[in-house]
Backbone as a printed PyTorch tensor [residue, N CA C, xyz], in Angstrom:
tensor([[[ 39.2490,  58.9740,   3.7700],
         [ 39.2910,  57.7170,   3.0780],
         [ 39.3170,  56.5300,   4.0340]],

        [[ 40.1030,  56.8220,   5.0670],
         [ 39.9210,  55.4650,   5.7820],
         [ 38.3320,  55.5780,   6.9480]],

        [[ 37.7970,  56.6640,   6.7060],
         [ 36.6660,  56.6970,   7.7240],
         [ 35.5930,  55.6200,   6.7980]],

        [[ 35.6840,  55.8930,   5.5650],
         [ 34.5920,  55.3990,   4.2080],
         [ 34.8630,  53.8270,   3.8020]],

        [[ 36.3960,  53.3530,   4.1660],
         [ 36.5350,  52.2750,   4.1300],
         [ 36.1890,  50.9340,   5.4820]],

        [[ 36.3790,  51.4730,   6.3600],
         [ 36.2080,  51.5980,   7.6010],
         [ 35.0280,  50.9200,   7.8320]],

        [[ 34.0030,  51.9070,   7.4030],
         [ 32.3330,  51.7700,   7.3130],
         [ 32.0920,  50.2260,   6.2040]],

        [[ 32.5940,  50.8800,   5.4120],
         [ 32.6060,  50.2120,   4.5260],
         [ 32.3340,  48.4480,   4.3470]],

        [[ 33.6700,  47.9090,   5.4100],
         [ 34.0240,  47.1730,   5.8610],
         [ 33.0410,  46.2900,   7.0560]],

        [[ 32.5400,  46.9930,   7.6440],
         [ 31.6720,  46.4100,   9.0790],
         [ 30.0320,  46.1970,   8.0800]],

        [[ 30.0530,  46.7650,   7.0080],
         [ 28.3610,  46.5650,   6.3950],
         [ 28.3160,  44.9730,   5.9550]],

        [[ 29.9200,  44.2710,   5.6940],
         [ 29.6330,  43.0430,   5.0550],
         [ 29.0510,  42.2340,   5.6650]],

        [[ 29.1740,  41.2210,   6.8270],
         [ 28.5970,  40.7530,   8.1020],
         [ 27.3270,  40.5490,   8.7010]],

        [[ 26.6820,  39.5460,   8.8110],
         [ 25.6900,  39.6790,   9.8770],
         [ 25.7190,  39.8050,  11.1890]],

        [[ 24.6330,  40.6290,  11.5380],
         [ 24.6150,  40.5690,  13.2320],
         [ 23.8540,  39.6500,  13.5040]],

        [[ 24.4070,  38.9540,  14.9180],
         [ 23.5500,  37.8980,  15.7370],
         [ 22.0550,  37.7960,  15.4140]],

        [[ 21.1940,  39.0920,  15.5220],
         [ 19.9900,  38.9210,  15.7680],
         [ 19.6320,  38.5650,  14.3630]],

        [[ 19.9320,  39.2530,  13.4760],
         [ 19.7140,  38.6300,  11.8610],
         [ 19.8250,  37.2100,  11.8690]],

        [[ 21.5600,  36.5520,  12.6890],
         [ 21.2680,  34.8650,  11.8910],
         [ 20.5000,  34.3660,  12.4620]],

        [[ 19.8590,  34.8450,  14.0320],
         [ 19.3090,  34.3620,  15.0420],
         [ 17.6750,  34.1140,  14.2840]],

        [[ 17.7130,  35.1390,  13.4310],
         [ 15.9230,  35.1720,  13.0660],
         [ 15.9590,  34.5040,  11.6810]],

        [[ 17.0950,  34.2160,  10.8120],
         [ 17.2700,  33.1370,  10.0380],
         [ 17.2390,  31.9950,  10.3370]],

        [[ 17.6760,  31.4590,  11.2730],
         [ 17.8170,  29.8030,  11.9400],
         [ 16.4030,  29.6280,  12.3060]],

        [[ 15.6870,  30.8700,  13.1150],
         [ 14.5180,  29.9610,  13.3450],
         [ 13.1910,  30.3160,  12.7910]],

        [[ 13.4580,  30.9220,  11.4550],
         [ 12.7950,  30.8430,  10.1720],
         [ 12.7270,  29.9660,   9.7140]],

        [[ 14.1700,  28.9660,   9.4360],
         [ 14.6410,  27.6390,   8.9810],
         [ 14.0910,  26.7100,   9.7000]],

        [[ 14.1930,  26.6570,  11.1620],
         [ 14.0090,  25.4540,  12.1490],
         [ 12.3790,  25.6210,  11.6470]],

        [[ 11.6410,  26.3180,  12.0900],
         [ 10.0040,  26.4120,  11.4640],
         [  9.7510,  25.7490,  10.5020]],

        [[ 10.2560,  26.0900,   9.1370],
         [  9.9650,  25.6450,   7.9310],
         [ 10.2210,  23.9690,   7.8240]],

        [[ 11.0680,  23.6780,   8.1160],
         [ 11.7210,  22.1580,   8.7660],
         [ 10.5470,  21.7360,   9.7730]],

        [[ 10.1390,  22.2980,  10.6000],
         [  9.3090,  21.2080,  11.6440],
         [  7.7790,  21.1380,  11.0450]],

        [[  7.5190,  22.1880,   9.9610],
         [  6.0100,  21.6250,   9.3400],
         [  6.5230,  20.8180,   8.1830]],

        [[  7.5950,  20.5390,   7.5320],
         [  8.0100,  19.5700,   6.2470],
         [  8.3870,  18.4870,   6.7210]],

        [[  8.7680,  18.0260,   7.9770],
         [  8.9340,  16.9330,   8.1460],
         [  7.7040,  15.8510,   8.6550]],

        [[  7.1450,  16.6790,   8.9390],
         [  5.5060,  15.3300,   9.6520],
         [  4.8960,  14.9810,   8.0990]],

        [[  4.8710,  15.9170,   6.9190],
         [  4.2310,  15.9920,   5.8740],
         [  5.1770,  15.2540,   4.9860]],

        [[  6.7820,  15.2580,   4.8290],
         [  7.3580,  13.6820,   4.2760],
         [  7.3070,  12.7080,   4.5240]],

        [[  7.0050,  12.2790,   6.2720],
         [  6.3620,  11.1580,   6.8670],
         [  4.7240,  10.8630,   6.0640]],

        [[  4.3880,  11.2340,   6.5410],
         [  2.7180,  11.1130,   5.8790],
         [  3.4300,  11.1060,   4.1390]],

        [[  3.3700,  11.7450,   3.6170],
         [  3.7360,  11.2380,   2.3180],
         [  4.5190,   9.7740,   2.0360]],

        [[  5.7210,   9.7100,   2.7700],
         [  6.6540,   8.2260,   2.3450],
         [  5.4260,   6.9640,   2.5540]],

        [[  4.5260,   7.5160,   3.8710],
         [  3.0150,   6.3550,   4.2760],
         [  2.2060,   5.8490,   2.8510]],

        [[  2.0230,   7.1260,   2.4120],
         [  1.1150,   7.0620,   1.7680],
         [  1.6430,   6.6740,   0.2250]],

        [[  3.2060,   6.6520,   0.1020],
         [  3.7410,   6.4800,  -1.5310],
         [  3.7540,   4.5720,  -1.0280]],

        [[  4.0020,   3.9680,   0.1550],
         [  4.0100,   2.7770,   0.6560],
         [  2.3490,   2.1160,   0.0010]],

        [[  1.4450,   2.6760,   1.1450],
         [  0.3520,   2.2470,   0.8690],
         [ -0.2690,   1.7490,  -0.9570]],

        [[  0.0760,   3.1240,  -2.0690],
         [ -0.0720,   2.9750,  -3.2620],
         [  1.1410,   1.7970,  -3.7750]],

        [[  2.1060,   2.0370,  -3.8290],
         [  2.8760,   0.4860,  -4.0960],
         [  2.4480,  -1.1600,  -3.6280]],

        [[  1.6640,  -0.8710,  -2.1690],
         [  0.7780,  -1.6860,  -1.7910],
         [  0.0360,  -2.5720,  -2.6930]],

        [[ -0.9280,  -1.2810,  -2.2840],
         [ -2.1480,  -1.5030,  -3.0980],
         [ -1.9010,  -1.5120,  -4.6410]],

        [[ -1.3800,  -1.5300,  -5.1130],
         [ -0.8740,  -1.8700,  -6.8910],
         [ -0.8100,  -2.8890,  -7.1500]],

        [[  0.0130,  -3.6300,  -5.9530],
         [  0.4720,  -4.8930,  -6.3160],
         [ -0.1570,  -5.8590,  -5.5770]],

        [[ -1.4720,  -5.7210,  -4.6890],
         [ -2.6130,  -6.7840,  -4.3170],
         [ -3.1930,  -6.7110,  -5.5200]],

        [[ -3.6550,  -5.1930,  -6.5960],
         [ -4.6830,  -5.4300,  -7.6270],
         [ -4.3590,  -5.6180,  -8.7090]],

        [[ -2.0700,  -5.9670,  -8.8480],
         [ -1.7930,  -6.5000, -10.0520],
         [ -1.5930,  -8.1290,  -9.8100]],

        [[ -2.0470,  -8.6140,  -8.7340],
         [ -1.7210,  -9.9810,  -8.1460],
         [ -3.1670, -10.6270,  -8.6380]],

        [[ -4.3690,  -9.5640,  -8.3570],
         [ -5.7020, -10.1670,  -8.2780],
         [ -5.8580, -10.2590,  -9.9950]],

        [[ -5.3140,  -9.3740, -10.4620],
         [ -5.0960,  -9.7370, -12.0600],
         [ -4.4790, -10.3840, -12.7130]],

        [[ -3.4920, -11.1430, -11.9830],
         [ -3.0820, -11.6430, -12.2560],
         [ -3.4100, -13.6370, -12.3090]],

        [[ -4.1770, -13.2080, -10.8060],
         [ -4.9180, -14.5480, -10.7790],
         [ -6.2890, -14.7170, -11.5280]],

        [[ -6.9240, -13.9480, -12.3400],
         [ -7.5940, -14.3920, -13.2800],
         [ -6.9940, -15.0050, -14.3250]],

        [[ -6.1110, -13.8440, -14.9600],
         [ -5.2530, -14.3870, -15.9580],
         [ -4.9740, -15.5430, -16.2990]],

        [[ -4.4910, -16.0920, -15.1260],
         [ -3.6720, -18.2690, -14.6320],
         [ -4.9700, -18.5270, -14.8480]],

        [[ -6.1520, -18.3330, -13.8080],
         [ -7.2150, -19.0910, -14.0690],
         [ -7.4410, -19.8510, -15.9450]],

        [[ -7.7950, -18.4250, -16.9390],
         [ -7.9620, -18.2980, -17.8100],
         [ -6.8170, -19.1680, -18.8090]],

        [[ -5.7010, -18.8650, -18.1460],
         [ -4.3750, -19.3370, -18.7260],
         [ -4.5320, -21.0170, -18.9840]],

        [[ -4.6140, -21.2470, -17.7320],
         [ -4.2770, -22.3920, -17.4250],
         [ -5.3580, -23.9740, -17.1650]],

        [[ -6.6330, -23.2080, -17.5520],
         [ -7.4180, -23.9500, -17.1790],
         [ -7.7670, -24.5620, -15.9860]],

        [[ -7.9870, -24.6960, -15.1770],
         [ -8.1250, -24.5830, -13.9000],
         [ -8.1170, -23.5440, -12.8670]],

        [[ -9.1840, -23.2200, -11.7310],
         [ -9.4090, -22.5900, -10.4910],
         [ -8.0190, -22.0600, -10.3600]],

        [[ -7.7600, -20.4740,  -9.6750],
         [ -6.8080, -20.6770,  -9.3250],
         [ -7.5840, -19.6950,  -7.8370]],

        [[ -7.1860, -19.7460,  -6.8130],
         [ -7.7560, -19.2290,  -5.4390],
         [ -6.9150, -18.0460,  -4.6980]],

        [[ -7.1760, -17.1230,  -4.4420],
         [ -7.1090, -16.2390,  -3.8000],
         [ -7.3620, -15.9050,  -2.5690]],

        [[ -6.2490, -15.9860,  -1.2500],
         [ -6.6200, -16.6120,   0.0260],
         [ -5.8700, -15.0420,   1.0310]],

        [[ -6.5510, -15.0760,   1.8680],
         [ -5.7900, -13.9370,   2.5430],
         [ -6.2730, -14.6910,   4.0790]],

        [[ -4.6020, -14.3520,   4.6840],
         [ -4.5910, -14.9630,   6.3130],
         [ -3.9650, -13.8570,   7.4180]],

        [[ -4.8010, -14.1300,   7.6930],
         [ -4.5530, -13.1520,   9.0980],
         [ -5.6300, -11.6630,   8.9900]],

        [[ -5.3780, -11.1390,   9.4930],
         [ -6.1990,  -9.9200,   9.6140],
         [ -5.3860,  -8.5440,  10.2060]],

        [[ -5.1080,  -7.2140,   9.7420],
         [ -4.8940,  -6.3480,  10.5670],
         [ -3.0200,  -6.1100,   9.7600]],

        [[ -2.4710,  -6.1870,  10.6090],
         [ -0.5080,  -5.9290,  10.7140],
         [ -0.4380,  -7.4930,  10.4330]],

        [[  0.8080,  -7.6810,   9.6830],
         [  1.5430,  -9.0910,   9.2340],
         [  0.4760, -10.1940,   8.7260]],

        [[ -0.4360,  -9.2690,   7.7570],
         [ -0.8570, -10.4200,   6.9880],
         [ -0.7900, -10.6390,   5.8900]],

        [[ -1.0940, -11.2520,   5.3510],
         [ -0.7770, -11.8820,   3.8920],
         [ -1.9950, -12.5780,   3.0640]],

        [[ -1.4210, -12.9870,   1.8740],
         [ -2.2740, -13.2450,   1.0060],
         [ -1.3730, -14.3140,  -0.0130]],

        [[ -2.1320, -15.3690,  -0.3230],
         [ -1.5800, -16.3970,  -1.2640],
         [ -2.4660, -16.5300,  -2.7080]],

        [[ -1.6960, -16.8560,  -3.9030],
         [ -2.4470, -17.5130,  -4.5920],
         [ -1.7770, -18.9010,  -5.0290]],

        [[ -2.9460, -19.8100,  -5.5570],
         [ -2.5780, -21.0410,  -5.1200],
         [ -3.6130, -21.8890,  -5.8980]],

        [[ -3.2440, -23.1130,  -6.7870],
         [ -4.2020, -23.7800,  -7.4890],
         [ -4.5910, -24.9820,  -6.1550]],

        [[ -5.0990, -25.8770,  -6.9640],
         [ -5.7050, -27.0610,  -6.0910],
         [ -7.2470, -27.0580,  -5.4880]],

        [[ -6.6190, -27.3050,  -4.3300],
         [ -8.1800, -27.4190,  -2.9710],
         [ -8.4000, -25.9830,  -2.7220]],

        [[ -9.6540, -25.4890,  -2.5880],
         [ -9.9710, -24.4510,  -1.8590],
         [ -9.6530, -24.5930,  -0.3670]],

        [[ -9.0790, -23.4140,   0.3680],
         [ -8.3780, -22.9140,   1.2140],
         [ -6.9470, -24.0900,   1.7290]],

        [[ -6.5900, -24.6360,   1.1360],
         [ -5.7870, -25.4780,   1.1240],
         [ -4.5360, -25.0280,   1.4530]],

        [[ -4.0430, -24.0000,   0.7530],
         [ -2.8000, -23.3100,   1.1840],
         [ -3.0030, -22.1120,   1.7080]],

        [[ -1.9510, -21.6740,   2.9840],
         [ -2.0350, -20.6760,   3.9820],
         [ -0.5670, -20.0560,   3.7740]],

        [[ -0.7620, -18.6970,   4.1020],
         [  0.7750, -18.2950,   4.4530],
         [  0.9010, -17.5830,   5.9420]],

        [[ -0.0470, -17.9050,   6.8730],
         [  0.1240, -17.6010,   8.2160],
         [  1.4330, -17.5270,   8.5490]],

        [[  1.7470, -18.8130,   8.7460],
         [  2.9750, -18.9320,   9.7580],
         [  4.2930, -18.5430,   9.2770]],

        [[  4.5170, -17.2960,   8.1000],
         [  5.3810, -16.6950,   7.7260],
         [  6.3770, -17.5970,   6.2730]],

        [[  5.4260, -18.7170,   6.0520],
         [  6.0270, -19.4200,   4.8750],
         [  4.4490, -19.8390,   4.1740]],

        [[  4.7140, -19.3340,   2.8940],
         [  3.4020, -20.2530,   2.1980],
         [  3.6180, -22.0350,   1.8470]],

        [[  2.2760, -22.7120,   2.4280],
         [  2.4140, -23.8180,   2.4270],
         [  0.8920, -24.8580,   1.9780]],

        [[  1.2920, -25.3500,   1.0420],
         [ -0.0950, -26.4260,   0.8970],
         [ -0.0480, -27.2260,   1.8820]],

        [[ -1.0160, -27.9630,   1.7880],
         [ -1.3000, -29.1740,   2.5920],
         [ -1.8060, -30.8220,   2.3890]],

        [[ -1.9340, -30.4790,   0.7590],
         [ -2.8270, -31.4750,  -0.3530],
         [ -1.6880, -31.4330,  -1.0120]],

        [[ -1.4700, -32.9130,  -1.4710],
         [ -0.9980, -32.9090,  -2.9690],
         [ -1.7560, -32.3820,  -4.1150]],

        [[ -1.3090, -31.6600,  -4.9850],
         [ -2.0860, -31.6790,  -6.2430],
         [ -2.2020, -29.8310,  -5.7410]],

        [[ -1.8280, -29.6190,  -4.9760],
         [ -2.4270, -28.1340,  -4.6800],
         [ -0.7770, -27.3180,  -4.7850]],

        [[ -0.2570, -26.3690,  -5.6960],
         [  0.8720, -25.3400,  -5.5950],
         [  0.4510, -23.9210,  -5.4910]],

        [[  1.0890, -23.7230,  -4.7830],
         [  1.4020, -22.1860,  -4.6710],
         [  1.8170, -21.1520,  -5.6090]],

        [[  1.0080, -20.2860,  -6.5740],
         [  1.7010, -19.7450,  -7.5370],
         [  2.3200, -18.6100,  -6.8780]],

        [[  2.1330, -18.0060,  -5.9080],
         [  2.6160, -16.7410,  -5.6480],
         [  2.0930, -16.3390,  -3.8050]],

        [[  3.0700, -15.9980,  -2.8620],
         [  2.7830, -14.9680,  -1.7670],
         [  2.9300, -13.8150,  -1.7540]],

        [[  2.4410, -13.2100,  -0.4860],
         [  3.0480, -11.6670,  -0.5100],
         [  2.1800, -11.7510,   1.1860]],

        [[  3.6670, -10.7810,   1.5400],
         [  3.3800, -10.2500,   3.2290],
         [  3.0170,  -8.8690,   2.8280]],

        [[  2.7410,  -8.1070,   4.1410],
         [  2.6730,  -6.7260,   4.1950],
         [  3.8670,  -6.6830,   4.9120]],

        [[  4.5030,  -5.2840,   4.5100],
         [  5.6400,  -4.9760,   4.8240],
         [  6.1370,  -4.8420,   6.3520]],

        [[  6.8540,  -5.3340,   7.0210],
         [  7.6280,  -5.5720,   8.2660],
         [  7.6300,  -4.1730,   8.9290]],

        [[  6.9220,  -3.6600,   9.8280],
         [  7.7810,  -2.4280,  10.7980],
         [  6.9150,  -1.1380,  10.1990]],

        [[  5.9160,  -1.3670,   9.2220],
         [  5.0270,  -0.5380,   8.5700],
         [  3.5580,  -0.3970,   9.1000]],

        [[  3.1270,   0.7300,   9.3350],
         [  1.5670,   0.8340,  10.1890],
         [  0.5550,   0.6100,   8.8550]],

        [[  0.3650,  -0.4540,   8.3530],
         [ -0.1730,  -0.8610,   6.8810],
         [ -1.2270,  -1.8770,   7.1960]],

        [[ -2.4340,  -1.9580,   7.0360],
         [ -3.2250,  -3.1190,   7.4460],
         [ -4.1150,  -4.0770,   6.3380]],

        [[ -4.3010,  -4.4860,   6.4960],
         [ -5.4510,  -5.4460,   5.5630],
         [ -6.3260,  -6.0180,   6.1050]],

        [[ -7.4420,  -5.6130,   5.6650],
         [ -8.5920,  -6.6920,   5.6980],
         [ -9.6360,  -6.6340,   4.5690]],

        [[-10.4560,  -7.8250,   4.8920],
         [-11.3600,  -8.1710,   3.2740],
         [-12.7280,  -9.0570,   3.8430]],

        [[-13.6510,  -8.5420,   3.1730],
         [-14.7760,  -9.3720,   3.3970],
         [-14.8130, -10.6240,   2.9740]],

        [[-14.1260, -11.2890,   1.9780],
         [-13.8940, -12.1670,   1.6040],
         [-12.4800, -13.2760,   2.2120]],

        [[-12.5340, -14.3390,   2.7020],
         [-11.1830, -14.7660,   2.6410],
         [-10.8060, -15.4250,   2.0430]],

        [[-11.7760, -16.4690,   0.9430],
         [-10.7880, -16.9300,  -0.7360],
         [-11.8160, -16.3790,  -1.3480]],

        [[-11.4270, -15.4620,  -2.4350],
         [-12.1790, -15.4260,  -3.8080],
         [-11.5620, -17.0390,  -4.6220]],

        [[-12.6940, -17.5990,  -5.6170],
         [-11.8710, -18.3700,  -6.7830],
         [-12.1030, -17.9580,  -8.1780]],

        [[-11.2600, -17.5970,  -8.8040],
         [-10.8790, -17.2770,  -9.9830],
         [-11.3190, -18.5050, -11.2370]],

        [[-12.6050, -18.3800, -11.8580],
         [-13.0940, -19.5960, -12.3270],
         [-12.1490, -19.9910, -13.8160]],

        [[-11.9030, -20.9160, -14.5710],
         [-11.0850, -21.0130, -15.7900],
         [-12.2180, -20.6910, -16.8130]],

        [[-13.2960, -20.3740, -16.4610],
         [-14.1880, -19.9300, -17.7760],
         [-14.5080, -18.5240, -17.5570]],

        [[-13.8310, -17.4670, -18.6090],
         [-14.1750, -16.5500, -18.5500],
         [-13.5410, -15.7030, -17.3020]],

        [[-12.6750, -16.1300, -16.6180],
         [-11.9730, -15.4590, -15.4320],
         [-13.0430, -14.9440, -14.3700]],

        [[-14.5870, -15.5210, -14.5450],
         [-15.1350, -15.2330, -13.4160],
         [-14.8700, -15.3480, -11.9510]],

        [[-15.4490, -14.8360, -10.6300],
         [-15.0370, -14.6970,  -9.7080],
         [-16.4420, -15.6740,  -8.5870]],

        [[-16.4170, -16.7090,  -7.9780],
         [-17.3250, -17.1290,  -7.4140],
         [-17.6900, -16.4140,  -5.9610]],

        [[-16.8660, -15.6830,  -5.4070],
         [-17.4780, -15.0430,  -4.2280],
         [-16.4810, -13.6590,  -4.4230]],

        [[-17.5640, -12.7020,  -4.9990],
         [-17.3380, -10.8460,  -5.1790],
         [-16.8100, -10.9250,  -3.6930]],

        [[-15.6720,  -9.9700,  -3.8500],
         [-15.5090,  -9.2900,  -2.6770],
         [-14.5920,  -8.1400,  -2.6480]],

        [[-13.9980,  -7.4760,  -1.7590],
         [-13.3850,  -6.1370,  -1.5610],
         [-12.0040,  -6.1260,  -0.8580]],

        [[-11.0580,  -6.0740,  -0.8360],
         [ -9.7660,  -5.9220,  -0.0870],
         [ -9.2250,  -4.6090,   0.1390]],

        [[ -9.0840,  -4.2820,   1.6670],
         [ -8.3790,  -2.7610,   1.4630],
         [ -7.1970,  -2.7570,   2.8840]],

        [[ -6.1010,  -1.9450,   1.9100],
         [ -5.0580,  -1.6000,   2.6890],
         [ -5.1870,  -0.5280,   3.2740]],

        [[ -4.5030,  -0.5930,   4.3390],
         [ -5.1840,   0.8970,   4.9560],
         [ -4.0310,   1.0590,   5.9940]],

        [[ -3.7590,   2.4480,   6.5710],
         [ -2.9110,   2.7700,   7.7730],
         [ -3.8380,   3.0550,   8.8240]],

        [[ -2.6200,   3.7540,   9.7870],
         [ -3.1760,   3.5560,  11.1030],
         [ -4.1340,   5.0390,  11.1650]],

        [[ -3.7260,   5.8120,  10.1960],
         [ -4.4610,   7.1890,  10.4330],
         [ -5.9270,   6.8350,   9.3770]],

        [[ -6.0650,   5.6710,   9.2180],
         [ -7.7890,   5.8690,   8.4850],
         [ -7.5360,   5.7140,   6.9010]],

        [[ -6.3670,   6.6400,   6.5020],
         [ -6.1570,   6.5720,   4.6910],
         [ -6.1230,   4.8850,   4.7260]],

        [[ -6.9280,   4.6810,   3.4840],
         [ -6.6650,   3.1740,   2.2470],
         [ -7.4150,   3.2470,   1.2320]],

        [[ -6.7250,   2.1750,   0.6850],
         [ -6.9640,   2.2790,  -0.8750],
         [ -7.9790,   0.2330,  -0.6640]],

        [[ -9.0680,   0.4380,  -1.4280],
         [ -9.7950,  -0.3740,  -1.1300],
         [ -9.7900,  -1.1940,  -2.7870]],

        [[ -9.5240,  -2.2470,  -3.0240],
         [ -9.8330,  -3.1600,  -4.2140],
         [-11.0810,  -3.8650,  -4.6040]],

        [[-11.4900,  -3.6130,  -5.3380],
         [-12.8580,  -4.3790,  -5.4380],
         [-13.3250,  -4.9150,  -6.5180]],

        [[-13.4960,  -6.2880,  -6.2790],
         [-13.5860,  -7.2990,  -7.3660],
         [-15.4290,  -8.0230,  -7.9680]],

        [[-15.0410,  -7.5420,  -8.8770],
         [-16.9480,  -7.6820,  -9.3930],
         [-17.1370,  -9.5100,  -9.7820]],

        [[-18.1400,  -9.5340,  -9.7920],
         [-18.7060, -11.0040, -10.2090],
         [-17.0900, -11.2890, -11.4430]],

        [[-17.0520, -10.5540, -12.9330],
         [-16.2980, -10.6770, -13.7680],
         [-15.2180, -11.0910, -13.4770]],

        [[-14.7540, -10.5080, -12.3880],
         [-12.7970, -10.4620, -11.8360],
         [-12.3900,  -9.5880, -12.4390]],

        [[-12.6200,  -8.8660, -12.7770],
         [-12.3890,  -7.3750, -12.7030],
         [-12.2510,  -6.3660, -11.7610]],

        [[-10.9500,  -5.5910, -11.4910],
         [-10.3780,  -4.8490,  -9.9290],
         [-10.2300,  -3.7410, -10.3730]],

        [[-11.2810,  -3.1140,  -9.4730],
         [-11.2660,  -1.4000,  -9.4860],
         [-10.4520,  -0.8760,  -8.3490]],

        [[-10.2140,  -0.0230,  -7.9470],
         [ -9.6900,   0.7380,  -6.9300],
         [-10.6460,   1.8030,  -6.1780]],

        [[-10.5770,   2.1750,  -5.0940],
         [-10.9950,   3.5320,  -4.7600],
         [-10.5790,   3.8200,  -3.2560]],

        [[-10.4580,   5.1840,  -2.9970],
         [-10.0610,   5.4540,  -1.5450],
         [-11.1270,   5.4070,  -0.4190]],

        [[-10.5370,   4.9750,   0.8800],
         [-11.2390,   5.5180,   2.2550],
         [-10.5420,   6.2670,   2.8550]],

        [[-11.4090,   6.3300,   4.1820],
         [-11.0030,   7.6070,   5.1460],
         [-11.0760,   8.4980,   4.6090]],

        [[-11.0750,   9.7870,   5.5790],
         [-11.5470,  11.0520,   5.7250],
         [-10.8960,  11.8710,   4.4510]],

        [[ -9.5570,  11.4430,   4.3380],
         [ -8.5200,  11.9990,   3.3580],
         [ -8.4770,  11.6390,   2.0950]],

        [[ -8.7400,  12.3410,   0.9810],
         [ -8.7790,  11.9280,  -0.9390],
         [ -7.6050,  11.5840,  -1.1330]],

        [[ -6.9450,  10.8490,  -1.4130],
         [ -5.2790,  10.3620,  -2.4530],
         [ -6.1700,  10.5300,  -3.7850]],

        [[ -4.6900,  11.3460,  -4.4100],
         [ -4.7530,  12.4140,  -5.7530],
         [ -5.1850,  11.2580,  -6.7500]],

        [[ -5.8930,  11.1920,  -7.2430],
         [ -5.7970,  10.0200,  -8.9380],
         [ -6.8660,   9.1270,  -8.5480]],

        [[ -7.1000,   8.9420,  -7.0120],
         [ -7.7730,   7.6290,  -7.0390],
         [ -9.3430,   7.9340,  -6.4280]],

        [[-10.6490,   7.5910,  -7.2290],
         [-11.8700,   7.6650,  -6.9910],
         [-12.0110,   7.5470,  -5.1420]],

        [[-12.8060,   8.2510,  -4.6230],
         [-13.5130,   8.1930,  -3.6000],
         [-14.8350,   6.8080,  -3.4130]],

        [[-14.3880,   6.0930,  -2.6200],
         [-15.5400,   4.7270,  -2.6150],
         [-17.1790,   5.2000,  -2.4700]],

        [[-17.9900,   4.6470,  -2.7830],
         [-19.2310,   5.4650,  -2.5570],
         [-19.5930,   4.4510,  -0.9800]]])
């Protein structure tokens, strides 16, 4: 009886080499999930991004339409830390370069800024640098395209038809789930 208990007793336990080949089963599984939550948190950034340049660009038809009068759509800078204003008045009249949006005309306000996010590999650029948002019909006097993009190639590209109407679609090498491929 005590030989059976004995035994018994030493089966509960792991040996070294067992936790040894558990830990770096674990450490493995951990070093391919972590580059792939990085790239994911990038890419949940980029779509919050890009949502809210193409609920902004909808938004500046809207005022146009709203309000009777132009309202302009201005983007400054190019690349990391740029931005984008909308803004009634003078065409290109108001800037948000220098980290504050600012007219320069009386008669010209600022309805709305937006930076790209601080310390984020997130970029912008656009063939266009003011669209204007006409008060008849929310037309658009100069079509153009805006796309956010990272440093690895993924973005999500906006694109605004004669109408003012904003579609979406992806670049770079890589598909994001939901959203059309640009032709």
């Amino acid at each position: 009886m005590n030989r059976t208990a004995n035994t018994h007793r030493r089966s509960l336990g792991f040996t070294l080499v067992e936790l040894c080949v558990c830990v770096s089963i674990g450490a493995t599984l951990v070093s391919q999930a972590v580059p792939n939550l990085s790239k994911m948190r990038q890419e949940r950034a980029l779509r919050a991004t890009s949502e809210a340049l193409a609920s902004d660009l909808r938004f500046a038809r809207s005022e146009a339409v709203r309000t009777g009068e132009p309202v302009y759509f201005r983007i400054s800078g190019k690349g990391a830390q740029s931005c984008y204003v909308l803004h009634t008045g003078a065409r290109n009249d108001c800037d948000c370069a220098g980290g504050q949006a600012v007219c320069h005309v009386a008669g010209s306000a600022v309805i709305k800024a937006e930076w790209l996010p601080v310390g984020k590999a997130m970029h912008l650029r656009s063939n266009a640098e003011t669209m204007e948002f006409q008060h008849r019909q929310g037309l658009v006097t100069q079509t153009g395209s805006i796309e956010t993009y990272l440093d690895n190639g993924v973005g999500i590209r906006q694109v605004v038809a004669i109408t003012g109407r904003v579609r979406s679609c992806s670049t770079g090498a890589v598909k994001l789930s939901g959203i059309t491929k640009c032709a």
